[in-house]
Rosetta silent file (secondary structure, phi, psi, omega in degrees, C-alpha in Angstrom):
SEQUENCE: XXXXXXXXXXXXXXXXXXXXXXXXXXXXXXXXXXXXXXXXXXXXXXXXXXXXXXXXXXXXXXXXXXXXXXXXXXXXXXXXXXXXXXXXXXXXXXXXXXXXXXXXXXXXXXXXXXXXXXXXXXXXXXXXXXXXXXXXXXXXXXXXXXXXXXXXXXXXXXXXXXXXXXXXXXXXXXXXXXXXXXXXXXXXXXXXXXXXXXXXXXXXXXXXXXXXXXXXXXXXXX
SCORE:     score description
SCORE:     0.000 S_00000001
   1 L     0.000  143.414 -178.796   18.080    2.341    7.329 S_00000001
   2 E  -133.996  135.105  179.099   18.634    2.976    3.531 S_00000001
   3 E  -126.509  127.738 -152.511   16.925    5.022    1.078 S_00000001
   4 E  -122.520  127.527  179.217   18.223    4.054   -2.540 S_00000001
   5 E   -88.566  151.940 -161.798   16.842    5.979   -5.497 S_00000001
   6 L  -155.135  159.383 -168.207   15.695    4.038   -8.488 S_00000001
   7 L   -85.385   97.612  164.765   14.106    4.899  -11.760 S_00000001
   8 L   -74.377  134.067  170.340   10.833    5.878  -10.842 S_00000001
   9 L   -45.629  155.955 -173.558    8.118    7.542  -13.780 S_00000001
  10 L  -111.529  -38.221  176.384   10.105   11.024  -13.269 S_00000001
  11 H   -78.874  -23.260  166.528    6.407   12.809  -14.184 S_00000001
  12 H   -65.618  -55.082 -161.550    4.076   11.011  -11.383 S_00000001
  13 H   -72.137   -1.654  172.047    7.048   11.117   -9.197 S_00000001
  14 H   -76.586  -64.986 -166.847    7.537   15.205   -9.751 S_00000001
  15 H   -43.818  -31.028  179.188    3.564   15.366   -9.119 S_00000001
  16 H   -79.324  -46.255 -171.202    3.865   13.539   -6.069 S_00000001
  17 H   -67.345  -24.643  171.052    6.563   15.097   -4.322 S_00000001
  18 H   -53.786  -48.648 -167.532    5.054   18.459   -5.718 S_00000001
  19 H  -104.185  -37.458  167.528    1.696   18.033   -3.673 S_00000001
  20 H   -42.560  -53.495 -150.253    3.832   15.873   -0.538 S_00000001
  21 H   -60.453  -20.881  170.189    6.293   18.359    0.316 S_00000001
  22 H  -127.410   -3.241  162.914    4.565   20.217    3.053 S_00000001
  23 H   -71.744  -48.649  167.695    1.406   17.830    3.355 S_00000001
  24 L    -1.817  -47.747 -133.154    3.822   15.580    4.176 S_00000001
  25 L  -101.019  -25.161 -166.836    4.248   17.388    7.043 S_00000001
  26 L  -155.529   15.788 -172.271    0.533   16.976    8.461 S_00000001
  27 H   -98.359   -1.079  165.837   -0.626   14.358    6.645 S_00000001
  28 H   -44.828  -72.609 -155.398   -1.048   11.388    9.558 S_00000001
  29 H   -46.483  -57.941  171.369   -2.879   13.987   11.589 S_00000001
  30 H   -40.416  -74.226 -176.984   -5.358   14.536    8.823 S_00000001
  31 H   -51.743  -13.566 -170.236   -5.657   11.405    7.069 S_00000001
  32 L   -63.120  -12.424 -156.923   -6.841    9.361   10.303 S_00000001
  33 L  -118.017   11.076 -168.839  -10.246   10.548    9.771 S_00000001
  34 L  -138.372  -56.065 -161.794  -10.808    9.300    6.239 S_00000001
  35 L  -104.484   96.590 -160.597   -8.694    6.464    5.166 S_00000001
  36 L  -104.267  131.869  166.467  -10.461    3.752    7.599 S_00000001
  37 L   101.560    4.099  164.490   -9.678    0.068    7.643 S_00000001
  38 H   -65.283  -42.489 -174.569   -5.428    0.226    7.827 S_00000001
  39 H   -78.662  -28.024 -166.180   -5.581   -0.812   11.438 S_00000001
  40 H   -78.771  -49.289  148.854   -7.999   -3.575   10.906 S_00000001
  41 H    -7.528  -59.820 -153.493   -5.217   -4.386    7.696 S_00000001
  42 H   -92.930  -57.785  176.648   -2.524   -4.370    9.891 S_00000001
  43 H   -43.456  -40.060  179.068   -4.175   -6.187   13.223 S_00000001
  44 L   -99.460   17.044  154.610   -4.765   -8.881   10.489 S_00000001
  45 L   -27.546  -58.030  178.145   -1.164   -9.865    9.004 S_00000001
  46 L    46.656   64.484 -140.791   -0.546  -12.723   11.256 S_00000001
  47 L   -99.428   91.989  174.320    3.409  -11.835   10.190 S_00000001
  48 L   -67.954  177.667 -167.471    5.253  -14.864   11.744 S_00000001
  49 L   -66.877  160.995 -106.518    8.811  -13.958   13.396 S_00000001
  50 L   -49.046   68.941  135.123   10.985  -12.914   11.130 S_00000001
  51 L   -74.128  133.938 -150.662    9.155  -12.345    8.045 S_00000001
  52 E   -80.688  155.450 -176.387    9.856  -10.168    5.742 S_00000001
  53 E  -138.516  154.135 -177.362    6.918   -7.078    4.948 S_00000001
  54 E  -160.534  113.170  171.299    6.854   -4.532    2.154 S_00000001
  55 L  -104.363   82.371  166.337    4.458   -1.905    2.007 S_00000001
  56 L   -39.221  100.685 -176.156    3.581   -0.473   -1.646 S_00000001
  57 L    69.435   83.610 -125.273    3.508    3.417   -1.511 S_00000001
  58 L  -135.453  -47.828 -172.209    4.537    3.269    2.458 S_00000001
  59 L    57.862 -133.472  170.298    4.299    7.464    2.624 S_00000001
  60 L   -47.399  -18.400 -173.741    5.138    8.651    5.854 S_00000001
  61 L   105.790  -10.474 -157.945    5.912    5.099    7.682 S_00000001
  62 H   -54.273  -68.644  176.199    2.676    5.479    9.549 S_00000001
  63 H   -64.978  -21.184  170.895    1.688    1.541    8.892 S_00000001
  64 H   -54.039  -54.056 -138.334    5.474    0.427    8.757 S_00000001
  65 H   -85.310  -28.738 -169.033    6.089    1.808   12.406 S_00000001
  66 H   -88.967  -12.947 -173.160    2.754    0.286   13.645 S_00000001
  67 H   -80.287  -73.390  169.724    3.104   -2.811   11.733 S_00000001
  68 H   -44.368  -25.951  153.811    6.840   -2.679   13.465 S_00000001
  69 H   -61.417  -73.765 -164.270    5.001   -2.508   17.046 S_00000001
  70 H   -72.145    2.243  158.726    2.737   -5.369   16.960 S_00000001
  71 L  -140.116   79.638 -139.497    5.317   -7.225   14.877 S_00000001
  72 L   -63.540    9.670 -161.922    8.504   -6.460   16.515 S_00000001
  73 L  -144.415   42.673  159.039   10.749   -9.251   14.900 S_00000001
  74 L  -103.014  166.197  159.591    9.316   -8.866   11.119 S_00000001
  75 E  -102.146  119.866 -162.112   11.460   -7.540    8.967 S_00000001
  76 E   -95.302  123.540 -167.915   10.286   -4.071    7.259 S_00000001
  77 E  -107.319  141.365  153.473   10.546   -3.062    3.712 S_00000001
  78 E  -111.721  137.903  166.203    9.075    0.103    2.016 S_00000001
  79 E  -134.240  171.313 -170.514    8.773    1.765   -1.277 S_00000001
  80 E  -169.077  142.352  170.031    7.132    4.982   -2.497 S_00000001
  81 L   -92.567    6.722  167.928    7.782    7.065   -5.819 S_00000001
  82 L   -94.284  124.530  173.671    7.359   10.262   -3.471 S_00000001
  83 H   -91.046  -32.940  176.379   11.345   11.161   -2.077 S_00000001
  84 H   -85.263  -20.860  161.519    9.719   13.663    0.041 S_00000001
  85 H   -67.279  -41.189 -160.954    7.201   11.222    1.758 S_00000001
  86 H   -81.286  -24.641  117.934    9.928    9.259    2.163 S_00000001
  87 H    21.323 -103.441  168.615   11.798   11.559    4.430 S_00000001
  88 H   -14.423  -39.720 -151.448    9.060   11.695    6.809 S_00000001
  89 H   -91.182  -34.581 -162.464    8.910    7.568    6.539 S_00000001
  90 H  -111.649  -12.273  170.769   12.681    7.161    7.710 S_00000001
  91 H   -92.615    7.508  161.528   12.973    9.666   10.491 S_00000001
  92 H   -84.437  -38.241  171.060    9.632    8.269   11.867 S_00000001
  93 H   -95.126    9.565  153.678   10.876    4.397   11.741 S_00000001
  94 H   -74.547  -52.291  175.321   14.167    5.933   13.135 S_00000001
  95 L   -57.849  -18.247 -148.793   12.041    7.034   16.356 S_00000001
  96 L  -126.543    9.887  174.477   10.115    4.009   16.350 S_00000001
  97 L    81.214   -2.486  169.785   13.948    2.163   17.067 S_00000001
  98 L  -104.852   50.817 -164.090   13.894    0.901   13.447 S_00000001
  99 L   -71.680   15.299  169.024   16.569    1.972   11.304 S_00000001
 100 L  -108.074   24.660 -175.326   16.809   -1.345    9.991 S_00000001
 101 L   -92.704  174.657 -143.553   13.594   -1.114    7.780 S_00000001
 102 E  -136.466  136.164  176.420   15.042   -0.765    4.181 S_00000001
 103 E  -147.475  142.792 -164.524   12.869    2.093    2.124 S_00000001
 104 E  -130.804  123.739  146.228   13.283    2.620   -1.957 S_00000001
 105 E   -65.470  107.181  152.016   11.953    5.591   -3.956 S_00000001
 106 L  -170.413  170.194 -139.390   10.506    3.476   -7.103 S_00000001
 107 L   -80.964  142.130  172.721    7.382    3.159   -9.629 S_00000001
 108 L  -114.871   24.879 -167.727    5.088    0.463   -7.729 S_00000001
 109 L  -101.650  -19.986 -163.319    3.881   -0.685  -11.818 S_00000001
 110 L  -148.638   45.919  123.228    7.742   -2.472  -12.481 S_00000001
 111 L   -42.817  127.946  171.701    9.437   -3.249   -8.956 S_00000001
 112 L   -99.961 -162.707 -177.114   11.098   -6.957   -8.057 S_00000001
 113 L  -116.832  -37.535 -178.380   11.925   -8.067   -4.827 S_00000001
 114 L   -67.686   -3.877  167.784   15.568   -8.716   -5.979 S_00000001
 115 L   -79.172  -36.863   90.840   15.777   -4.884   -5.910 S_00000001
 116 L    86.174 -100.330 -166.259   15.463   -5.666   -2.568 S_00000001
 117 L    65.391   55.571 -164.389   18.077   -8.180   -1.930 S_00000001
 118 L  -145.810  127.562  173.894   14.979  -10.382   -1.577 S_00000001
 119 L   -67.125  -45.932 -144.452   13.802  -13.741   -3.309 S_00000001
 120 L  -170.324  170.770  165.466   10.041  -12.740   -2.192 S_00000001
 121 E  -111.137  123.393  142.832    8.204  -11.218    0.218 S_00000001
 122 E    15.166  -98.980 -179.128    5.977  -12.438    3.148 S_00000001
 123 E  -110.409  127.412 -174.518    3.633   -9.751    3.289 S_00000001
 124 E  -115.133  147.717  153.602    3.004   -7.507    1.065 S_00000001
 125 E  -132.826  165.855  175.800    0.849   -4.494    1.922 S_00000001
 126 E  -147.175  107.164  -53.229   -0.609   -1.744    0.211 S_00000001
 127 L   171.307  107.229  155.152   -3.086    1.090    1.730 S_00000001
 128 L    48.953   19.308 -179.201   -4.775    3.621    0.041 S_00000001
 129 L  -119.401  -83.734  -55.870   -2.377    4.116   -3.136 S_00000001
 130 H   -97.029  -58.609  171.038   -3.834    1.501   -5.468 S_00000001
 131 H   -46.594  -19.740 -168.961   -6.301    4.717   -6.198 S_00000001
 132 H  -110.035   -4.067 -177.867   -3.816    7.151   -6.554 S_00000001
 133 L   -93.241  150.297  145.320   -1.382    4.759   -9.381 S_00000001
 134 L   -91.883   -8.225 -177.696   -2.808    5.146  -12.836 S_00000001
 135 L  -110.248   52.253 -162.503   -1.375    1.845  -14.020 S_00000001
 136 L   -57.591  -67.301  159.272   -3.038    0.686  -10.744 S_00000001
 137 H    -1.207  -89.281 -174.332   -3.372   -3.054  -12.470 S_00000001
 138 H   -68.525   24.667  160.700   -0.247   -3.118  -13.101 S_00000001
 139 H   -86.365  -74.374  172.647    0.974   -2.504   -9.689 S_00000001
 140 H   -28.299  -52.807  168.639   -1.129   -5.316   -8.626 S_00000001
 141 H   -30.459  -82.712 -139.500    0.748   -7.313  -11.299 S_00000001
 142 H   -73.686  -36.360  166.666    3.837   -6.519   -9.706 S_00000001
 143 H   -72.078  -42.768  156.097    3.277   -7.145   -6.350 S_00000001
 144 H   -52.721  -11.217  170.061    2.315  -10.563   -6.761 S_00000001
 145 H   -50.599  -59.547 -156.733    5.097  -11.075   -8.904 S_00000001
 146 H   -70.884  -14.533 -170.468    6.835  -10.218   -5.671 S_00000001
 147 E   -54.298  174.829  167.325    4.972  -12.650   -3.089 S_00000001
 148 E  -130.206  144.539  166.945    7.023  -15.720   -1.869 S_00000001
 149 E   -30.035  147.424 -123.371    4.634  -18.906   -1.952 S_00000001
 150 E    -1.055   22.426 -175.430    2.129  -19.092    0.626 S_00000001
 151 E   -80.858 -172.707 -168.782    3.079  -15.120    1.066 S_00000001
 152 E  -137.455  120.608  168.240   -0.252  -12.671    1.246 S_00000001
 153 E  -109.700  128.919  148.051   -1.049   -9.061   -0.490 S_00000001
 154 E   -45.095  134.597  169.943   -2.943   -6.831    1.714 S_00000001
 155 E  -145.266  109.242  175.195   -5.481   -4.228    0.097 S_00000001
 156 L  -113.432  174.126  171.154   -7.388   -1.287    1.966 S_00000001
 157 L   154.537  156.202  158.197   -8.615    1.502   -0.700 S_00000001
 158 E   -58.123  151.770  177.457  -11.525    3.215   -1.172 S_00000001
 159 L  -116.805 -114.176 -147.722  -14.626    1.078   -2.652 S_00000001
 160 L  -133.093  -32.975 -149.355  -17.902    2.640   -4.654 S_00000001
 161 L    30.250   76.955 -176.010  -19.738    3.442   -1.425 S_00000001
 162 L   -78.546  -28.371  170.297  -22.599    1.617   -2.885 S_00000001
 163 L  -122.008   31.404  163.266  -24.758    1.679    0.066 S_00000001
 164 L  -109.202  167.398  179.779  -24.070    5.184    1.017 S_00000001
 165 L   -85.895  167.255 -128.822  -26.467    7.948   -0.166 S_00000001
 166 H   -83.740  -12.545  178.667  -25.764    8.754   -3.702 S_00000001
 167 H   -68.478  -65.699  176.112  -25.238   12.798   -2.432 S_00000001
 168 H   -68.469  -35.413  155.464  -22.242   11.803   -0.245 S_00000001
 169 H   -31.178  -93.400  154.370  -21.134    9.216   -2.979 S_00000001
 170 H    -5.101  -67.585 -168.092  -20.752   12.290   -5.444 S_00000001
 171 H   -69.136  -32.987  177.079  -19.230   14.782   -2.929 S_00000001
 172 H   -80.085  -86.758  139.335  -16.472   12.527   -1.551 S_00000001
 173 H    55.521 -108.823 -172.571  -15.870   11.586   -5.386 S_00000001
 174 H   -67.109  -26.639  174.970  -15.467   14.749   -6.896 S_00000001
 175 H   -74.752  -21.266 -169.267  -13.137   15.668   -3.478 S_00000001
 176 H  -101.573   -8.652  156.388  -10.723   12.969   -3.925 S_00000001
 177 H   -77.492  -28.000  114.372  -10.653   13.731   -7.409 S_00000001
 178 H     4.942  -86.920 -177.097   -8.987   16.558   -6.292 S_00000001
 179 L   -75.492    7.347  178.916   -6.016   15.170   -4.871 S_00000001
 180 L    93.851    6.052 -173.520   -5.488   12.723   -7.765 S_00000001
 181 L  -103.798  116.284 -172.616   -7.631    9.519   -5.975 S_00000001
 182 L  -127.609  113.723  162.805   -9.777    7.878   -8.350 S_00000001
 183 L   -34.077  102.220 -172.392  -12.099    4.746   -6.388 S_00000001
 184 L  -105.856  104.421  165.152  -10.990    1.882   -8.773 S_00000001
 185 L   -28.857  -28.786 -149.661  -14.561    0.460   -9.469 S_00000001
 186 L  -109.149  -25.975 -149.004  -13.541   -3.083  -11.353 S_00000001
 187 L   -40.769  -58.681  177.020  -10.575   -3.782   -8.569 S_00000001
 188 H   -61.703  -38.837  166.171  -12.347   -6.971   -7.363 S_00000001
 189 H   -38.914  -24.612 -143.069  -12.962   -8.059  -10.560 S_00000001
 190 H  -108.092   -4.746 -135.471   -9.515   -7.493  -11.604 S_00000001
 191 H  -146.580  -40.607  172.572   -7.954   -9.243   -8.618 S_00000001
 192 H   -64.442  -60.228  172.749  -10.481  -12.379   -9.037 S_00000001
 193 H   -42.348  -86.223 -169.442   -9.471  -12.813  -12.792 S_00000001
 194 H   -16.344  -42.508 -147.015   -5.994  -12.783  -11.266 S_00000001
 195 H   -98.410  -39.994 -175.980   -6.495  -15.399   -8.132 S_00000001
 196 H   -62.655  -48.757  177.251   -8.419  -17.510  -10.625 S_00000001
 197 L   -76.060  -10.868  169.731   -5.702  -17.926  -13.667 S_00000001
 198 L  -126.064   31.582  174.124   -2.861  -18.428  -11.570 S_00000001
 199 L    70.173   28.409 -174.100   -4.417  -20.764   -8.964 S_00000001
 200 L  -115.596 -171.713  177.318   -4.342  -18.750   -5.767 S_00000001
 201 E  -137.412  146.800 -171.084   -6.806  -17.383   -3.448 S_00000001
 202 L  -105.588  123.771  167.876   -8.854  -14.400   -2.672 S_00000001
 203 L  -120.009  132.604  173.362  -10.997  -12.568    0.551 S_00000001
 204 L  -121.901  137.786  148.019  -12.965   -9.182   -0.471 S_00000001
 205 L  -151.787  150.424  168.137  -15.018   -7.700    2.387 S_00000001
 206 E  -125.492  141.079 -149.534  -16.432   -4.268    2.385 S_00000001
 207 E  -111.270  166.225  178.613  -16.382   -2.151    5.207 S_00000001
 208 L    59.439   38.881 -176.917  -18.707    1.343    6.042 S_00000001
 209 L    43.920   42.782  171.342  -21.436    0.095    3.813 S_00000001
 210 L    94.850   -4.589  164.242  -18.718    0.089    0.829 S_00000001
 211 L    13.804  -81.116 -158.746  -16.891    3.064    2.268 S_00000001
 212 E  -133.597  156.239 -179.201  -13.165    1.260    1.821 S_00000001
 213 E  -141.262  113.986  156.269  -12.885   -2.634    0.326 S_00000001
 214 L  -143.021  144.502  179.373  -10.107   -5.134    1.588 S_00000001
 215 E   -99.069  153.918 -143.963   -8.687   -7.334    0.503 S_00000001
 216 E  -114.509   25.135 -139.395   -6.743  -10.923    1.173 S_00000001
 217 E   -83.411  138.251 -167.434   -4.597  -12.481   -1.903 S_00000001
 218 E  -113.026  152.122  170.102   -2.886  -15.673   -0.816 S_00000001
 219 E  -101.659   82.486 -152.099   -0.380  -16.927   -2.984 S_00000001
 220 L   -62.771  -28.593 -155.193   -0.866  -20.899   -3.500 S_00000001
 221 L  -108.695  154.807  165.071    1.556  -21.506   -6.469 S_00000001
 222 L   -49.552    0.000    0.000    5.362  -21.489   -7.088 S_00000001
């Protein structure tokens, strides 16, 4: 397994590793009871054998290593601008018999696949950070950049909770603003515009009465 440092924003990536270094530590245990809709993400890959996967902001490994059960002959790539999540990420997919997943500390707004050693990627997925980038967009950019033709980007994140009441809308909100996770409202829009101008295709469902929103992009074009 290799973890290769790369020029990563140096002030998000202080900020991360700043609030990571001992959540790190506890944050699987925690997060299970909030960030809903990764296993139904992951159950729905359909990752033939060896295809390659890359998960965008990968944290602890939690979805690599489970992603690495049910799809024991993909091949698994990670990156994260957190060095101290990443820690966590390679002795966990060491334990899980997979020291041949390939993990990168870099920015998830200006990443190739040829960093890499990769024309494209498969699968790409990415869980719960798209809220937590401020150049989220341009993340998005970048992973499709990164697809291989007929490949697929994965999307769980929070959504609006639009049909929750407007009290718990506000209080989860203002908590996750807290930790730096801001709900990015226009994401389908932003991700439709996308699938439409460069000829590919998109599935949005929202789960929890808008809870979390995921998403399918397939990538039809060269």
């Amino acid at each position: 397994m290799t973890a290769i440092e790369t020029g990563a924003d140096s002030s998000h990536a202080d900020r991360m590793d700043r609030m990571y270094r001992t959540q790190r530590h506890f944050y699987d245990l925690t997060r299970k009871y909030y960030l809903f809709g990764r296993d139904t993400l992951i159950r729905e890959l359909d990752i033939p054998a060896g295809a390659s996967v890359l998960e965008i902001g990968c944290g602890t490994g939690r979805n690599l290593a489970l992603i690495g059960r049910r799809f024991p002959h993909a091949r698994l790539y990670g990156l994260d601008i957190s060095a101290e999540m990443l820690i966590s990420a390679q002795a966990k997919l060491a334990r899980e018999g997979r020291k041949d997943a390939v993990l990168r500390v870099a920015d998830a707004t200006g990443f190739t696949s040829g960093e890499f050693g990769q024309p494209g990627f498969d699968r790409i997925v990415v869980s719960y950070a798209l809220s937590m980038i401020p150049e989220w967009e341009k993340a998005i950019d970048a992973a499709i950049g990164a697809l291989n033709p007929g490949g697929s980007l994965h999307i769980a994140d929070f959504g609006q909770q639009e049909r929750l009441p407007r009290l718990f809308r506000r209080g989860l909100q203002g908590w996750l603003k807290r930790f730096h996770v801001t709900p990015r409202k226009t994401m389908a829009t932003v991700l439709e515009a996308k699938a439409e101008a460069l000829g590919d295709a998109l599935a949005f469902r929202s789960i929890g009465r808008g809870y979390a929103w995921l998403f399918t992009y397939r990538r039809l074009t060269q």
